[in-house]
N, C-alpha and C positions, 0 to 999 in steps of 0.2 A: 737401697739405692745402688744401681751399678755404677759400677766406676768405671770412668772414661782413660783408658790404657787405650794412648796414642805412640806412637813413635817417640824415642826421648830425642832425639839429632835428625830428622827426616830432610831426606832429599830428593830429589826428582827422578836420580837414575835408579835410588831404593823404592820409589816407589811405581816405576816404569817395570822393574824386575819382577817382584813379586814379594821383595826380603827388605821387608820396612826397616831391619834392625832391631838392637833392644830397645825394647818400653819403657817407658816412665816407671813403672812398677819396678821391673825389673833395675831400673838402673838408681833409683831408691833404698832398694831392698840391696844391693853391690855395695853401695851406699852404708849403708847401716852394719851390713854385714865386717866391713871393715874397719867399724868402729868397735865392732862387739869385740871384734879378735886382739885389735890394736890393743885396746884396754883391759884386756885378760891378764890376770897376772901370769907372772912366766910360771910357775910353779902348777897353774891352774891345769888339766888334763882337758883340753878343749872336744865339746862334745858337737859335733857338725851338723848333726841334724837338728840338734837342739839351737844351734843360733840359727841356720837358715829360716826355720822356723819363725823364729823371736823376729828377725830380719826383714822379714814378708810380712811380719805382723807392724813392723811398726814402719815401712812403706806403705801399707793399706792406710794406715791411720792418716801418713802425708797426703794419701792421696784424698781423703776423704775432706780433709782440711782446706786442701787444695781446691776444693769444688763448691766450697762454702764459700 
């Protein structure tokens, strides 16, 4: 199923331009991402691709949820 990655804030003059802004996906996955790091312990050596990853994985999931 593809998922429908629309604008997450859309407006008239973003979309008059050409520059929708960030996506749903993307502001999901900013989303998650934030939580991943918030909740890391401090000791923990934070590995960056590794949540961006995890981050995008579990936006996709919102998003698919979302469409149910």
């Amino acid at each position: 199923m593809k998922l429908k990655n629309h604008p997450a804030f859309p407006t008239h003059e973003a979309k008059d331009s050409g520059r929708a802004g960030i996506t749903t996906l993307d502001y999901f996955a900013a989303k998650a991402m934030q939580s991943l790091v918030d909740t890391a312990p401090e000791e923990y050596e934070l590995d960056y691709d590794d949540i961006a990853k995890t981050a995008y994985k579990q936006a996709k999931a919102m998003m698919r949820e979302r469409q149910t």
